[in-house]
Structures are given as structure tokens and as C-alpha cells.
C-alpha positions in Angstrom: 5.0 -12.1 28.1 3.3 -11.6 24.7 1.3 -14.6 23.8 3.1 -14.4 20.2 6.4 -13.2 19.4 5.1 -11.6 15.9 8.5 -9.4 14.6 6.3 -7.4 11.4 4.8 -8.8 8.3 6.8 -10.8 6.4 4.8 -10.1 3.2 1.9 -9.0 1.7 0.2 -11.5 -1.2 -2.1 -9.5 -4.3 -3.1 -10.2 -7.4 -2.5 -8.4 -10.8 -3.7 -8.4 -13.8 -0.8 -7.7 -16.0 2.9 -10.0 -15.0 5.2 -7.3 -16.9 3.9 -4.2 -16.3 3.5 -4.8 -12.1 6.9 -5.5 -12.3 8.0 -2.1 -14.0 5.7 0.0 -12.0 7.5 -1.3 -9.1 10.8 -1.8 -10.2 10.9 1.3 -12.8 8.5 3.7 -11.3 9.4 2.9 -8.0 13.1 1.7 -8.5 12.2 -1.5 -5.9 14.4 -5.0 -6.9 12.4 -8.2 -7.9 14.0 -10.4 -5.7 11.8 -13.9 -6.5 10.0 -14.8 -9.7 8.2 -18.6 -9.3 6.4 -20.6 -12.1 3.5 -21.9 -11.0 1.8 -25.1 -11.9 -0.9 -23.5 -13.1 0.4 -21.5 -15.7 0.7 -18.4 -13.6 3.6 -17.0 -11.1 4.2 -15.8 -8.0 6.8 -13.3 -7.4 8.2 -11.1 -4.8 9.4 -7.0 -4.5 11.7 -6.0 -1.9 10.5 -2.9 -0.2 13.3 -2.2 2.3 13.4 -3.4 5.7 13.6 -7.0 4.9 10.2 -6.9 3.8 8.3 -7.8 0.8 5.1 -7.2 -1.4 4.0 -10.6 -3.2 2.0 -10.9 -6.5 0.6 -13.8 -7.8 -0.7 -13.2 -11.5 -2.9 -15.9 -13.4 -5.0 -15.5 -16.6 -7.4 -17.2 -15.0 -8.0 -14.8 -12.3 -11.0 -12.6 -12.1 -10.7 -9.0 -12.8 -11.1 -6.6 -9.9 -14.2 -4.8 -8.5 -13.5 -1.1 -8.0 -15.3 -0.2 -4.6 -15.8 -3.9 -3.4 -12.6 -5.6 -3.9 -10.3 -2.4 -4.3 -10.4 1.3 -4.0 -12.5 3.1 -6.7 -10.2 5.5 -8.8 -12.8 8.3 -7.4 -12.4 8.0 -4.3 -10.6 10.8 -3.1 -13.0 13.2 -5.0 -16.3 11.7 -3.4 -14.7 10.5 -0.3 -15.8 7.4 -0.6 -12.8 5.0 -0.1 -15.1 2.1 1.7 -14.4 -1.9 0.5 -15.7 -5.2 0.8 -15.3 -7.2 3.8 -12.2 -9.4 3.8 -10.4 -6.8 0.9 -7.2 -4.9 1.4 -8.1 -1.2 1.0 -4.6 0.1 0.5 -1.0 -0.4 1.2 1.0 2.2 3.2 4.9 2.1 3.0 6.9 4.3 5.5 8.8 7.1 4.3 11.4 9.8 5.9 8.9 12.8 6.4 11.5 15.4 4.7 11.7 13.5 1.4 7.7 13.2 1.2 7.1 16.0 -0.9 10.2 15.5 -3.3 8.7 11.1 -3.7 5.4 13.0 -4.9 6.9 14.8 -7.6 9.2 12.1 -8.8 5.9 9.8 -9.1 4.2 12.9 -11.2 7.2 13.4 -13.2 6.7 9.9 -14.3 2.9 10.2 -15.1 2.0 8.6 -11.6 -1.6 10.9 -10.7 -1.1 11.5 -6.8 -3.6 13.1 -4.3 -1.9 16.0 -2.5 0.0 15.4 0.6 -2.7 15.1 3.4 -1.8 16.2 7.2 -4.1 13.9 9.0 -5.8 15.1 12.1 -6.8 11.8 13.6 -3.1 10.3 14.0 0.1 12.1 13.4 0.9 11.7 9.9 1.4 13.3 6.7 0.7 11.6 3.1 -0.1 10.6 -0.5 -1.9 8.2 -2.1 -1.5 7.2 -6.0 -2.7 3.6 -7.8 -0.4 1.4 -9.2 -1.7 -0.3 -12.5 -3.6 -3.0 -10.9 -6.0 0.0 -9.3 -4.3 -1.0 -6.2 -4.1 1.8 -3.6 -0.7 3.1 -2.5 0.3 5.3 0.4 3.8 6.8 1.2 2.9 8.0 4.7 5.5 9.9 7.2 4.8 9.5 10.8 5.3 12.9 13.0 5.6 10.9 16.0 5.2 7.5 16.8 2.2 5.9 17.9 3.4 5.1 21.0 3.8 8.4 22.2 0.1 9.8 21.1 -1.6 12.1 24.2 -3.7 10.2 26.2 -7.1 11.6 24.3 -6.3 10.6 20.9 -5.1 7.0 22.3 -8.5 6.8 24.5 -10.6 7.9 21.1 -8.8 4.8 19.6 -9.5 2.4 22.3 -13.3 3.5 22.2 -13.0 3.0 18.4 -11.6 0.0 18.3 -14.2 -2.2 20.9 
């Protein structure tokens, strides 16, 4: 028996900088559904994408919030050139959303068809998965990543490299 019964994540809170323009990158760009806008006492809001699954990204946006740190509290927009993709300590460093494997090239063009810059799609070696990154206008970091296979069924050497990995 598990010692908790955790079913996924039920969201995932950020910060922006702009309110409108979060909300049309996600709901425009990426044709998501606002699902949950709140005022907050403070002046700012809190609001909610659905993206699929029953799950959801959160935002809260505030004027009085502080503006990001590119390469200690988000990705620097050079990362993928230097290959330095390294943040702070208690950051998010990106946020990967599943995607069927044969529409993973056609996603990328659509996002560069509407001025999103993508990296090209990446076959990684060290787990079975094929993807892109891209920003969205808060400099957070994106993924749509495919899986080949599922974790569960790695080989034996690749699951033992993660166990040594993860002590």
C-alpha cells in the first residue's frame, strides 16, 4: 500500500508579468480555455488554464511582484545555444505537457507560424522521448514532449543509471 494515494498534479501556480497577454498566449497561441479568473484582495488575480486531462496551469499576476531573473529564477532565453539551462534552487525550470508523438512536428510549425521561436525537435538519449521547447511571454520555459515508451517499461540499464542518479 502506497503511503499516499497522490492521483497527478492538480495544478501548477506561476507568476506573470503581463494579466492579458498570458492569457492570449495560452488561449490564442495555444487555443487552451480560461476556465477561472479570481480578484484578489490585493489588487492582483489569480486565474486558471485548462490543459486537458483535468488539469490546470495557475497564474497569479500582481503589479507588485518582482520581475524575473533569467538563469536564477527562470531559464535564460540562451540557453539552448550555450547549453546552459541550470536555475536557482527552489525555481521551476520548465514545464512539459504531453503530446501524441505523431502530431509533434505539425504543434512546432503551428507555434512558428504564429511567431512562437521553438528549438528543433530533440530525440533524447537518456529517456525515450522526442521534443521542443519554446518561451511563453513571461520567459517561462515550455516543452511539448512525446514519450516513445513509457517509463515503466525502460531496460533495466537506463532504470539502474536513474536509481544511481537519483541517491
Amino acid at each position: 500500500m502506497k503511503e499516499f494515494e497522490l492521483k497527478g498534479i492538480n495544478h501548477l501556480a506561476l507568476v506573470c508579468r503581463d494579466f492579458q497577454e498570458t492569457i492570449d498566449f495560452y488561449t490564442i497561441t495555444l487555443g487552451l480555455k480560461l476556465i477561472k479568473n479570481i480578484d484578489l484582495p490585493s489588487g492582483g488575480k489569480h486565474f486558471f488554464i485548462d490543459i486537458g486531462n483535468n488539469n490546470t496551469l495557475a497564474f497569479f499576476w500582481s503589479t507588485k511582484a518582482p520581475e524575473s531573473v533569467p538563469g536564477i529564477s527562470s531559464v535564460r532565453p540562451e540557453a539552448f545555444l550555450t547549453g546552459d539551462i541550470i536555475t536557482a534552487h527552489g525555481s521551476m525550470n520548465h514545464v512539459a505537457f504531453h503530446v501524441p508523438l505523431e502530431k509533434l512536428e505539425e504543434y512546432k510549425e503551428k507555434l512558428v507560424s504564429k511567431g512562437v521561436q521553438t528549438t528543433p525537435v530533440l530525440h533524447h538519449t537518456d529517456v525515450p522521448m522526442s521534443s521542443f521547447y519554446f518561451f511563453d511571454p513571461n520567459g517561462i520555459l515550455l516543452e511539448f514532449a512525446a514519450n516513445l515508451q513509457s517509463l515503466d517499461t525502460l531496460p533495466a540499464e537506463l532504470k539502474e543509471k536513474e536509481a544511481i542518479f537519483l541517491k
